[in-house]
SEGUPA-233135 format. One line per 5 residues: their letters; for each residue x, y, z of N, C-alpha, C. Coordinates in steps of 0.02 Angstrom, whole numbers. Example, Ala and Ser with C-alpha at 12.3 -4.5 7.8 and 13.67 -1.06 7.14 Angstrom:
2
as	660:-284:390:615:-225:390:660:-165:390 | 642:-112:354:684:-53:357:645:2:394
# end
This chain:
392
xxxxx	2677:3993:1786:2721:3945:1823:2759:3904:1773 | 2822:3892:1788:2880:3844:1730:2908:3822:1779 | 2899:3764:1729:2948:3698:1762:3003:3690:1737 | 3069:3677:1730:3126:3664:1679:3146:3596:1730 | 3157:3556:1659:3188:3480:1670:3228:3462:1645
xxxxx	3320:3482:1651:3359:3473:1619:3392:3393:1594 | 3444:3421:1576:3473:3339:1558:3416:3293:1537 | 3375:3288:1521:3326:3243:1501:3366:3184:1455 | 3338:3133:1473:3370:3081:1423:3347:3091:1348 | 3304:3091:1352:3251:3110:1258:3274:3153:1252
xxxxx	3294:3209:1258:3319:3254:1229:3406:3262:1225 | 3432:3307:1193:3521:3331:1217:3532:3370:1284 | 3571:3332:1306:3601:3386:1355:3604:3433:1357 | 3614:3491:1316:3600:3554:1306:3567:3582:1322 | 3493:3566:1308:3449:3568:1302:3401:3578:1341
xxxxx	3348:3611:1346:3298:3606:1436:3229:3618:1397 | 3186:3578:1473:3120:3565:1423:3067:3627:1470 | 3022:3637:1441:2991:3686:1482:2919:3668:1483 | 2874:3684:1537:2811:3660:1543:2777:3720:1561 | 2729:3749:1517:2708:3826:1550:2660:3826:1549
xxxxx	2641:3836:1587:2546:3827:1612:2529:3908:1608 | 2476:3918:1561:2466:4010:1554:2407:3985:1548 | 2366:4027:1548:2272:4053:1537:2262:4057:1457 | 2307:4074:1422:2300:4055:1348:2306:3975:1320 | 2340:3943:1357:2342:3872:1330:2293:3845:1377
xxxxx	2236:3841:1420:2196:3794:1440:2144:3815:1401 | 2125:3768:1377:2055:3780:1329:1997:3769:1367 | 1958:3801:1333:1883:3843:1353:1858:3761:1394 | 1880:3714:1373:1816:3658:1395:1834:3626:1465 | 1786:3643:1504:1787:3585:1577:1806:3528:1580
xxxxx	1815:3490:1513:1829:3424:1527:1895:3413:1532 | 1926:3452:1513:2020:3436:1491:2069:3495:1516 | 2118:3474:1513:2166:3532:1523:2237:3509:1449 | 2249:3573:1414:2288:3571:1375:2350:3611:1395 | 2416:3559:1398:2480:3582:1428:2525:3593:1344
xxxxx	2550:3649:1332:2621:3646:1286:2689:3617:1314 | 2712:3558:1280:2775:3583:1295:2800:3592:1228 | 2882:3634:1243:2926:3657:1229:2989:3641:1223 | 3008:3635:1173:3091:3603:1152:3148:3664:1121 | 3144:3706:1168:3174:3770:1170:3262:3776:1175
xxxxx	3288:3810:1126:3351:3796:1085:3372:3853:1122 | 3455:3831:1162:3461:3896:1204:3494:3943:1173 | 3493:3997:1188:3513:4058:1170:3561:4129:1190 | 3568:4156:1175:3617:4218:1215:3575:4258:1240 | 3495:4263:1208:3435:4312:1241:3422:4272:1276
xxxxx	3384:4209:1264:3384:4161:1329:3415:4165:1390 | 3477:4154:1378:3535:4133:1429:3526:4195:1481 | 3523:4271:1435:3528:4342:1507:3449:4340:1528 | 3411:4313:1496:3358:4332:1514:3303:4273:1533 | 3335:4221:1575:3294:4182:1590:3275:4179:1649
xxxxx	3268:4249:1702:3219:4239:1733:3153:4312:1715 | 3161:4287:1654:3076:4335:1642:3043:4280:1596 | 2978:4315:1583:2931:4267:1559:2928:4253:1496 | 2984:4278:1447:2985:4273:1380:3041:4208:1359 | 3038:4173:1414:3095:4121:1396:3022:4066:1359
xxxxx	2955:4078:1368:2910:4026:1333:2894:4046:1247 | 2907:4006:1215:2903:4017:1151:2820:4026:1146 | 2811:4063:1080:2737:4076:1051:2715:4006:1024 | 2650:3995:1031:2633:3909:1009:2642:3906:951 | 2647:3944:903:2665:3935:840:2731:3925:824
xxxxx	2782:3922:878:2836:3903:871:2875:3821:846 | 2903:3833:789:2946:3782:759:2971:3720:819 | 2987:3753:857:3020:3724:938:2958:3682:978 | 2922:3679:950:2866:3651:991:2826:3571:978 | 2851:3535:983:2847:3495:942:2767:3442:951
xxxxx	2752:3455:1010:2686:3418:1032:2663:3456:1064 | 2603:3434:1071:2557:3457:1141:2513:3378:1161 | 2522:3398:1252:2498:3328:1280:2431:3375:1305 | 2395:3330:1307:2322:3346:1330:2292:3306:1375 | 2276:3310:1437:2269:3289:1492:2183:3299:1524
xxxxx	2169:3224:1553:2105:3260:1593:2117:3285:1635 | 2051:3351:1636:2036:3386:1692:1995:3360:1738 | 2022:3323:1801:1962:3291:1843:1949:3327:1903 | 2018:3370:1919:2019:3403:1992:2042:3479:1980 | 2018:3520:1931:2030:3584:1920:2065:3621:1984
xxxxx	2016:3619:2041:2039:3648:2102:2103:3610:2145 | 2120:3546:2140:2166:3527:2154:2246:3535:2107 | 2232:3542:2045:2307:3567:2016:2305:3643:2034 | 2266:3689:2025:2274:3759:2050:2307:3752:2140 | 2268:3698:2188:2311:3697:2240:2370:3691:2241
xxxxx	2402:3641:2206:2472:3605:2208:2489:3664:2166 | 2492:3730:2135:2518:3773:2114:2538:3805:2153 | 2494:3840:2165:2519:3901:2234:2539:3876:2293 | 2526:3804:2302:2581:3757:2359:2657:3770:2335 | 2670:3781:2261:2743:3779:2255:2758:3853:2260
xxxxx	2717:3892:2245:2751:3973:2241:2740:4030:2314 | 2706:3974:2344:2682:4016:2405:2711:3990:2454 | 2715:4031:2516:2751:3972:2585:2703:3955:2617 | 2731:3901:2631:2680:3846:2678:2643:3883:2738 | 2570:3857:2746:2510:3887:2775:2528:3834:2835
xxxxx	2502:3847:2894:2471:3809:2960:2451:3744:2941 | 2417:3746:2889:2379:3666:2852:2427:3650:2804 | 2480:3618:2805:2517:3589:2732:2483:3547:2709 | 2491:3531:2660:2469:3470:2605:2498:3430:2609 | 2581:3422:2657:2602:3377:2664:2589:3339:2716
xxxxx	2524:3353:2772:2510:3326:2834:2479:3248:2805 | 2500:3192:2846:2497:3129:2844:2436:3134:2892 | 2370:3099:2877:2324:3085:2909:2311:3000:2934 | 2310:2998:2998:2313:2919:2994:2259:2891:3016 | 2244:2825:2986:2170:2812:2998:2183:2755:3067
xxxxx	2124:2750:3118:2114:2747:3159:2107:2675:3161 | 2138:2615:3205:2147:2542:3197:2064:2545:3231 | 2025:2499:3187:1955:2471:3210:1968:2412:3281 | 1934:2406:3310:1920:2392:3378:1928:2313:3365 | 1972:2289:3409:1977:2223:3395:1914:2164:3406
xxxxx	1886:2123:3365:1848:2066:3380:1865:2001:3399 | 1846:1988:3467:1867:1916:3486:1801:1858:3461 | 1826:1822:3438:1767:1790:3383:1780:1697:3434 | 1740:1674:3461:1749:1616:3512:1768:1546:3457 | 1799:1528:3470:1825:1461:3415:1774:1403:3472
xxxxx	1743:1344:3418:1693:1318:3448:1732:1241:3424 | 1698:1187:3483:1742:1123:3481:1747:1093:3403 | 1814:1069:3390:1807:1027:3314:1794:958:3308 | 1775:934:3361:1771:856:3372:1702:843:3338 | 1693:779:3323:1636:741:3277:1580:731:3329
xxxxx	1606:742:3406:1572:703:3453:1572:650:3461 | 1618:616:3465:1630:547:3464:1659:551:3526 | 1654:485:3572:1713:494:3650:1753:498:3639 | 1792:542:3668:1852:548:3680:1918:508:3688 | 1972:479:3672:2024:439:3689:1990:369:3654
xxxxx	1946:373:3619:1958:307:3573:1990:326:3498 | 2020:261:3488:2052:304:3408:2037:289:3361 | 1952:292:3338:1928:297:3291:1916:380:3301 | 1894:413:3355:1861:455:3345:1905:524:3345 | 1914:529:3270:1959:569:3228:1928:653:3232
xxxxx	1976:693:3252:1942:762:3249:1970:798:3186 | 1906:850:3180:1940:887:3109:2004:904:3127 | 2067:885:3120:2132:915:3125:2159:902:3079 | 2217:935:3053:2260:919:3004:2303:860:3013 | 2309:828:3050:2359:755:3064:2325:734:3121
xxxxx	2322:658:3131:2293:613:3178:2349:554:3192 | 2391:541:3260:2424:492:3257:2434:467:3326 | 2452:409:3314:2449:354:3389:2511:312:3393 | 2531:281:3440:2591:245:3420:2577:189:3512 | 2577:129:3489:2582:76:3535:2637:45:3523
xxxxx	2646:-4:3570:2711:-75:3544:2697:-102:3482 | 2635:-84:3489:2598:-154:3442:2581:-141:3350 | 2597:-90:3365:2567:-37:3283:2584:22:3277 | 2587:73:3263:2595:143:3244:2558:167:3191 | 2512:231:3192:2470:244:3134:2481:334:3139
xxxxx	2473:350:3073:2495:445:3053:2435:432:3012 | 2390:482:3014:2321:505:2949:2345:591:2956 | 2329:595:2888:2343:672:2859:2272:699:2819 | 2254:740:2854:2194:772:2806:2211:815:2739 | 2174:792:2695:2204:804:2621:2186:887:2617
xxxxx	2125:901:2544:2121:939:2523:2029:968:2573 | 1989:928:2585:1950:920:2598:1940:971:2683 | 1882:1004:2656:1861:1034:2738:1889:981:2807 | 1855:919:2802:1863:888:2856:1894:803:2837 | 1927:784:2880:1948:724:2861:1922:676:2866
xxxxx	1910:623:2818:1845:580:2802:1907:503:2819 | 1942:497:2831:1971:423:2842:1952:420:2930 | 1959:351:2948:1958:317:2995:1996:277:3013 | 2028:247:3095:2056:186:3108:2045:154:3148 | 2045:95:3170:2022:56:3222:2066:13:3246
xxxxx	2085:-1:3300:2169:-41:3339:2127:-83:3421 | 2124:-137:3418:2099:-177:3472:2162:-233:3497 | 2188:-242:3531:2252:-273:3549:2238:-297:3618 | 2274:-376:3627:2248:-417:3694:2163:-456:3695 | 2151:-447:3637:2083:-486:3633:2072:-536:3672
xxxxx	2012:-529:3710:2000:-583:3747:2065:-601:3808 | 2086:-535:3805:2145:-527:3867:2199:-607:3828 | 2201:-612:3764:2260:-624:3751:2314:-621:3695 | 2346:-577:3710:2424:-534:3680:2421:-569:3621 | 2409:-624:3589:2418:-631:3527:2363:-639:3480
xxxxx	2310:-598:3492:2270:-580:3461:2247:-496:3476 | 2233:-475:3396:2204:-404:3401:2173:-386:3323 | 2154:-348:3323:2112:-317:3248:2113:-252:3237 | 2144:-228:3174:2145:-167:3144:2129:-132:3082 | 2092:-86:3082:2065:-55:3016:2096:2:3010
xxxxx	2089:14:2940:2081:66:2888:2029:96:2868 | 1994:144:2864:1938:176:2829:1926:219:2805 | 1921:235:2748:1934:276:2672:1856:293:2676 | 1833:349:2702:1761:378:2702:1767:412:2621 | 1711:437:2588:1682:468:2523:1627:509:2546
xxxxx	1598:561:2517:1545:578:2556:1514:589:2598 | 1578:610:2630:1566:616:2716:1607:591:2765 | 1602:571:2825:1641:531:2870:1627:496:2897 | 1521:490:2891:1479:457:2915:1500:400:2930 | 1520:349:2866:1503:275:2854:1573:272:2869
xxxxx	1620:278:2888:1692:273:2905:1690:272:2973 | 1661:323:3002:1653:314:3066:1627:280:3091 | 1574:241:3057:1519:164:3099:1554:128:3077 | 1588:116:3010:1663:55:3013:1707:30:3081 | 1720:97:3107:1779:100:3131:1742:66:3196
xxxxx	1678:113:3239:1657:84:3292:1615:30:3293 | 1607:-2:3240:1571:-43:3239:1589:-138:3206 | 1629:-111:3157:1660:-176:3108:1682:-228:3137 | 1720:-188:3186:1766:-250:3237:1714:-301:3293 | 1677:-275:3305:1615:-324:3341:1599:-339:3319
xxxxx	1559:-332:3250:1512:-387:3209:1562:-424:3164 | 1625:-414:3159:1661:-499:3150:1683:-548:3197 | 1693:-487:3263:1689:-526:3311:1661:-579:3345 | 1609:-554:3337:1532:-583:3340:1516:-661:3299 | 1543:-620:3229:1533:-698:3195:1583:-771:3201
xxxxx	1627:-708:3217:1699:-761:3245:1698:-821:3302 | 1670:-805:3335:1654:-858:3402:1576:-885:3393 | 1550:-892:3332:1502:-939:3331:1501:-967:3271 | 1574:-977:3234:1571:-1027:3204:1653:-1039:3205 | 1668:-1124:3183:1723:-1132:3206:1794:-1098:3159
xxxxx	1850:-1108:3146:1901:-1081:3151:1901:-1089:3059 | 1896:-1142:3044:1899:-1156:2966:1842:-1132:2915 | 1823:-1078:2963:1744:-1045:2941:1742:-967:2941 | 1817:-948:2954:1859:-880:2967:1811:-829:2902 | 1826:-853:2838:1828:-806:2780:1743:-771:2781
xxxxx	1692:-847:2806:1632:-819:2824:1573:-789:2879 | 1627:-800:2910:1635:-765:2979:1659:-671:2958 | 1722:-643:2940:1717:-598:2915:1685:-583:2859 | 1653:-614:2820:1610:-590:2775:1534:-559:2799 | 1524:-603:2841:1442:-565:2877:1458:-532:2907
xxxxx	1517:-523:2953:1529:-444:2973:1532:-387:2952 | 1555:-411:2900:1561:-360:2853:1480:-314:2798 | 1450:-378:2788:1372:-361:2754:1306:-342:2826 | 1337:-382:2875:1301:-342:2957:1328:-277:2943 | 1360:-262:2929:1395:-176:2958:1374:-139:2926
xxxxx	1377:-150:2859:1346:-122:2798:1256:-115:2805 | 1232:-151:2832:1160:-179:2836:1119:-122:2889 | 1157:-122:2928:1144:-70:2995:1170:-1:2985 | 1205:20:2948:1201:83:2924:1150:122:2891 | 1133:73:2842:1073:76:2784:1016:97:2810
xxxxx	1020:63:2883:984:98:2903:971:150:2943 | 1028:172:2937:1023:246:2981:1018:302:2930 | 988:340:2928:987:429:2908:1043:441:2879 | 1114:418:2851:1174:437:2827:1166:444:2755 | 1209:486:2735:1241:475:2681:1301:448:2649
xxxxx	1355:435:2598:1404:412:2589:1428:343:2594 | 1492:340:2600:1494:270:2613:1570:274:2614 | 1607:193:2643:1669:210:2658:1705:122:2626 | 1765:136:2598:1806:65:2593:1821:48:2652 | 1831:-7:2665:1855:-52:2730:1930:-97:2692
xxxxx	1971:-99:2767:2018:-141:2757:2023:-177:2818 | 2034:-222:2835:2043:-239:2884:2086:-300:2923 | 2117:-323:2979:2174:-381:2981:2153:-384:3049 | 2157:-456:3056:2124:-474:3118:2182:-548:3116 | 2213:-526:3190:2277:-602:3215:2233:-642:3264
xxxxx	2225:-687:3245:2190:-752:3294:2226:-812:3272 | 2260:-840:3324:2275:-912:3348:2330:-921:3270 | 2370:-878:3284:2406:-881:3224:2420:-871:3169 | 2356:-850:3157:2342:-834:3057:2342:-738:3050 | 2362:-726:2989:2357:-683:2970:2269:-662:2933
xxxxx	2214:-626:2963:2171:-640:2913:2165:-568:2886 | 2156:-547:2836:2167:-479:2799:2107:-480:2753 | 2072:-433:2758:1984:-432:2708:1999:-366:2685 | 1959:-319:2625:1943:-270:2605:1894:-278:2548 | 1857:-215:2558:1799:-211:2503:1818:-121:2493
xxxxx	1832:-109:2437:1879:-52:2413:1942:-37:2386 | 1984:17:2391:2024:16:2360:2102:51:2423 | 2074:33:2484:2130:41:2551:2156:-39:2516 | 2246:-52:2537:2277:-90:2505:2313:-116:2591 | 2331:-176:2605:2375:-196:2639:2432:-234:2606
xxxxx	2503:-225:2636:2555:-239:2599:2599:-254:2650 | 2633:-309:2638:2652:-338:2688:2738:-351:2692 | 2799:-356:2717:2852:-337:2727:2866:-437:2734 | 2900:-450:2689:2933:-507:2685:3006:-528:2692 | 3025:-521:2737:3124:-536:2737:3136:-470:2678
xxxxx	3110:-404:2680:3113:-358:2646:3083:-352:2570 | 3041:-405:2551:3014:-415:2508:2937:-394:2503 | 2919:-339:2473:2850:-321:2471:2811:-369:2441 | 2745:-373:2489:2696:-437:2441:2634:-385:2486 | 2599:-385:2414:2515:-339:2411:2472:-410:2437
xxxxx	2422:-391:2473:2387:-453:2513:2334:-431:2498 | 2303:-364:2453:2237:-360:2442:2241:-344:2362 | 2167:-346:2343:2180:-315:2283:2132:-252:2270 | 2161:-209:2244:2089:-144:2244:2023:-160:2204 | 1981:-149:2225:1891:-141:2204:1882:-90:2159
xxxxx	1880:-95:2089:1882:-21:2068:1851:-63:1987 | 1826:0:1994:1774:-15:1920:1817:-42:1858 | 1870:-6:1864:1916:-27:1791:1941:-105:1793 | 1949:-144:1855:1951:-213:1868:1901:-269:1811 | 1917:-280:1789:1894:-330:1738:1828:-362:1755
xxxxx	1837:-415:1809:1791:-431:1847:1752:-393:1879 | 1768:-335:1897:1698:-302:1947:1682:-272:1886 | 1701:-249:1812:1666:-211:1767:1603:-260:1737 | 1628:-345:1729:1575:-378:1735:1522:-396:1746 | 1552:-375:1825:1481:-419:1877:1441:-347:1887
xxxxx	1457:-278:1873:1418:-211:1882:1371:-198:1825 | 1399:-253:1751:1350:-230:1706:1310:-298:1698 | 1314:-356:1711:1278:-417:1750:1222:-388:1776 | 1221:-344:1823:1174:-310:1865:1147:-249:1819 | 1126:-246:1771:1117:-187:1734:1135:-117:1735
xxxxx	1204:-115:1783:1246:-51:1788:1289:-44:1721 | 1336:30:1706:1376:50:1686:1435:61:1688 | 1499:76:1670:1562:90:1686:1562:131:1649 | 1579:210:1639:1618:246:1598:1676:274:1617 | 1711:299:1580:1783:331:1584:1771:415:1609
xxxxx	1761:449:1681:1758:514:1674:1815:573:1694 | 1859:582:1640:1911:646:1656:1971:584:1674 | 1984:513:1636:2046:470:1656:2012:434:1709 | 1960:426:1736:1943:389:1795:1884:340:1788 | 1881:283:1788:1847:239:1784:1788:239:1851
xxxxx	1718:251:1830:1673:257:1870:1585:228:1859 | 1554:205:1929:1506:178:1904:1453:235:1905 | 1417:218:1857:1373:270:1826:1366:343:1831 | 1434:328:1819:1465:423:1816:1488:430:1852 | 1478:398:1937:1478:420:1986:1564:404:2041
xxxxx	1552:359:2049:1597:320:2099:1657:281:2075 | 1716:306:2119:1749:248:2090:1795:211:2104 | 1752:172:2148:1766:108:2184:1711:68:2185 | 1710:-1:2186:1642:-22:2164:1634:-91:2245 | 1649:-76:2285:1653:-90:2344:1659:-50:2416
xxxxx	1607:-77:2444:1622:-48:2517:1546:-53:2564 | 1561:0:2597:1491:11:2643:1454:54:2635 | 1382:61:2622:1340:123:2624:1339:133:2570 | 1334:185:2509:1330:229:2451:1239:214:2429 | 1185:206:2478:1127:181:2462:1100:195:2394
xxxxx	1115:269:2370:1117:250:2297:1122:213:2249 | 1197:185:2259:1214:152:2218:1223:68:2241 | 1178:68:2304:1182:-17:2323:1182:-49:2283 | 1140:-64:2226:1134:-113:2204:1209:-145:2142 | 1236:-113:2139:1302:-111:2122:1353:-115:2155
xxxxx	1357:-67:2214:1420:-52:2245:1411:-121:2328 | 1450:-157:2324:1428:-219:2380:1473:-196:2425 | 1445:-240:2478:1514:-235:2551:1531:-288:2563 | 1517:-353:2520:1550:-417:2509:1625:-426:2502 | 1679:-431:2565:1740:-422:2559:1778:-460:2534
xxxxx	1848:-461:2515:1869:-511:2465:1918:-554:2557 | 1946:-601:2556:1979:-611:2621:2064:-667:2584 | 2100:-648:2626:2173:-671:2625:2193:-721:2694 | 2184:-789:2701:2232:-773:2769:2272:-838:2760 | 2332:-808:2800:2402:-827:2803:2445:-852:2884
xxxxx	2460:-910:2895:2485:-930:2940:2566:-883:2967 | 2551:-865:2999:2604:-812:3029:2664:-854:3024 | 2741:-811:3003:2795:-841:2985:2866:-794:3021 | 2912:-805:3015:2948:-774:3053:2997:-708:2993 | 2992:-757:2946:3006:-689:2896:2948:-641:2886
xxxxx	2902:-631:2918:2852:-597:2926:2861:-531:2955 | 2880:-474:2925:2909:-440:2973:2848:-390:3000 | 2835:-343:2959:2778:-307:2975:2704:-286:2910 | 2671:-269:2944:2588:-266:2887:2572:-189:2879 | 2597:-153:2825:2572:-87:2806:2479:-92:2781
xxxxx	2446:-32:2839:2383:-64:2779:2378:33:2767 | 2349:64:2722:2341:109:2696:2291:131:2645 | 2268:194:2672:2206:244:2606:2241:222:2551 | 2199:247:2501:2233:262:2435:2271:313:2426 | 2264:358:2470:2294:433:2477:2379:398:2455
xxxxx	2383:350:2505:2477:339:2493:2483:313:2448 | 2443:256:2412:2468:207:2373:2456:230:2297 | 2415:297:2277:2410:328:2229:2486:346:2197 | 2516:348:2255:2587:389:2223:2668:346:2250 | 2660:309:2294:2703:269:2320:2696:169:2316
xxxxx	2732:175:2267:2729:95:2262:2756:59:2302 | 2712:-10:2315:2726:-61:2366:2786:-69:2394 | 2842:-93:2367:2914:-109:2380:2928:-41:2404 | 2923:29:2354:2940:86:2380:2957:83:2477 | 2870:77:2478:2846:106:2529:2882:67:2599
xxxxx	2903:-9:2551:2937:-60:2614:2984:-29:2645 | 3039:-14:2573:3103:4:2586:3104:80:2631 | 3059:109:2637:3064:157:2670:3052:142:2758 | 2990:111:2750:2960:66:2820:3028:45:2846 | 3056:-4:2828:3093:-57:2861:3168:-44:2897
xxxxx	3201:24:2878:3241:39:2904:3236:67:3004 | 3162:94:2976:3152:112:3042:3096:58:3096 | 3083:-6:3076:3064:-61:3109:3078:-105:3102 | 3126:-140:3083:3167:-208:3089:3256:-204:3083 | 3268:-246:3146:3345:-256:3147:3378:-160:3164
xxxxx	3333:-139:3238:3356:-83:3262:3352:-87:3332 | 3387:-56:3366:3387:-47:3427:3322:-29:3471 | 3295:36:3423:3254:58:3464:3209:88:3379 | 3179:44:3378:3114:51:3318:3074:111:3319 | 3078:160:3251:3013:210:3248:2966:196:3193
xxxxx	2927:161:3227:2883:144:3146:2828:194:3143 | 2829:239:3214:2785:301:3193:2806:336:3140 | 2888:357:3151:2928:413:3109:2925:388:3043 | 2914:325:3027:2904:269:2970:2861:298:2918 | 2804:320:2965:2709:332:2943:2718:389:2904
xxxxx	2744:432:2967:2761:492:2932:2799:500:2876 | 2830:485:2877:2884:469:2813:2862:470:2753 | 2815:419:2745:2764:377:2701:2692:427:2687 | 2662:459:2739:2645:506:2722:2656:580:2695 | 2702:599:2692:2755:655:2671:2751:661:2607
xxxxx	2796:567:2614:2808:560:2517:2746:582:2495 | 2697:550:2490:2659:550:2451:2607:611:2462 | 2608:661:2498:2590:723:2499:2617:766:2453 | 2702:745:2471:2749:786:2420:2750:780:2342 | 2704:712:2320:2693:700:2242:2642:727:2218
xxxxx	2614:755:2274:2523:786:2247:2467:762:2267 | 2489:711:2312:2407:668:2340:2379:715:2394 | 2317:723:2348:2260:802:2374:2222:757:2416 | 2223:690:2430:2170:656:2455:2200:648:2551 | 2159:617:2585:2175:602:2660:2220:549:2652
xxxxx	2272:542:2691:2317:488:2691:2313:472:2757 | 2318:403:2736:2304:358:2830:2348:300:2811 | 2402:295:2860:2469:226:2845:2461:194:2932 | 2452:137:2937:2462:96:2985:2503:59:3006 | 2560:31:3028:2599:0:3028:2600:-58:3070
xxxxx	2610:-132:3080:2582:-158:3110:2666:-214:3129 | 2663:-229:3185:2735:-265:3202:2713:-346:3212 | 2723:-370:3151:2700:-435:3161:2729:-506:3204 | 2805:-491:3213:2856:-518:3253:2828:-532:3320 | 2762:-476:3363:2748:-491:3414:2688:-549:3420
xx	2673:-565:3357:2615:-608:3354:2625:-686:3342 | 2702:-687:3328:2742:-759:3328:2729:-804:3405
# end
């Protein structure tokens, strides 16, 4: 059998290459097959006589310039594809397409993603990729980061005590779970509540402070793990009161002027690196990140029973007599504020909630969450927006 492959680029035009498979050139051994080729110079005997079998040169030929040597893996399959070319096609071609048979479809039952929490309250966050709400009174977007399930929380109470100018809202930045974020959320707002109406008004800061170490206190003792930052803003009888133990930030919209109303809890803080090694803790530096004893790094909040004796839920508190250049109260994860700075985040806010017809401070959230998705924040982002104008 010969193959001729003219015009070849490697070679001249002239020229034709030949591939001749004979019983003298396969050598004795099972493992291989040895092919000649041939770089055969044409001729005038050539030329009349190239359809007989002497157009293959003797291997000792000058004209021969290599031999390729090939495994033999399917002996019986190149002898097929031979006499497939010199013979006519049988009933069975080799060219029949066999198709394999689609496997039987599986319906596999998708099972509820909810935490079990009731339904239609809006702390109780389901594994979904986005969580959002929108009242007169506030608007909030959470985005689940990188994480199986989304570990932030929020909490929105409005009409307190059936009256319109009071209400309370959180933030909650879970770690380790969603556990301790989630008893934030259902729980935080009553036990300041609580402390709130049994002591009087100029007693605010310690009033949310035991709410805050109650909340923490009653976890501890439940079966959980993890633990979560708190932020939180509570409007009564006029005042702005704003607490956090963590590193969730509230930022507040001034006649368009950003002003930060919290400050973050975080080991690299001067003062909390103090008061953690005061207590015979550590701070090291791990991979650019400032953490306590290797571990954590935030040195505030709720729960982490591990690391109680370090990590407090003692909140820091802000409060501020409500003003009319007051426009609105961003409070937010770290997810946003990792990558979007304060003023940033105003100037983006404020077009779509002050001095408009018809206000989207949802589309706001989103916005704000986007950005800072779009810079790389792998973490849960939770933005709240809060319309302070109605609390004048």
């Amino acid at each position: 059998m010969s193959v001729a492959v003219s015009n070849s680029p490697v070679f001249s035009p002239s020229s034709s290459l030949f591939c001749n498979k004979k019983t003298s050139i396969i050598t004795p051994s099972p493992e291989a097959l040895t092919l000649t080729l041939s770089h055969l110079k044409p001729s005038a005997s050539s030329t009349s006589s190239s359809s007989s079998s002497s157009l293959s040169p003797s291997p000792s030929s000058p004209s021969s310039p290599f031999r390729l040597r090939l495994p033999k893996h399917n002996p019986s399959g190149i002898s097929a594809v031979a006499s497939a070319s010199t013979t006519a096609p049988s009933s069975s071609s080799p060219n029949t397409i066999l198709k394999r048979k689609r496997p039987t479809r599986l319906d596999i039952p998708v099972s509820s993603l909810s935490f079990g929490a009731p339904p239609g309250t809006p702390s109780s966050a389901a594994i979904r990729e986005v969580v959002e709400d929108e009242r007169e009174e506030y608007s909030v977007y959470c985005k689940r980061g990188r994480r199986e399930a989304m570990e932030d929380r929020y909490s929105a109470a409005v009409n307190l005590h059936g009256d319109p100018k009071q209400a309370f809202f959180g933030v909650f930045d879970g770690h380790g779970g969603s556990k301790a974020a989630q008893f934030a959320a259902d729980n935080l707002e009553r036990n300041i509540l609580d402390q709130v109406v049994r002591r009087a008004d100029d007693d605010i800061k310690e009033a949310v402070k035991h709410g805050y170490l109650n909340t923490d206190s009653d976890f501890l003792k439940e079966d959980f793990r993890g633990g979560s930052c708190c932020l939180t803003a509570l409007i009564r009888n006029g005042n702005l009161v704003v607490s956090n133990a963590g590193d969730c930030r509230a930022v507040m919209s001034r006649g368009g002027a950003a002003e930060a109303l919290t400050s973050d809890h975080r080991p690299s803080r001067e003062d909390e690196k103090d008061r953690i090694e005061n207590l015979g803790g550590y701070v090291d530096l791990c991979h650019g990140v400032w953490r306590i004893q290797g571990s954590l790094a935030v040195s505030r909040g709720i729960g982490d029973r591990h690391l109680k004796q370090w990590v407090i839920a003692e909140p820091e508190t802000k409060i501020l007599s409500l003003q009319p250049e007051y426009e609105f109260l961003i409070l937010a994860s770290d997810g946003l504020w990792d990558k979007v700075g304060i003023q940033e985040a105003v100037d983006i806010a404020r077009p779509f909630s002050v001095g408009v017809d018809k206000p989207e401070p949802l589309f706001a959230c989103k916005k704000l969450v986007e950005l800072a998705a779009s810079r790389g924040s792998f973490d849960d982002i939770s933005v709240m927006l809060i319309q302070l104008g109605r609390y004048i």
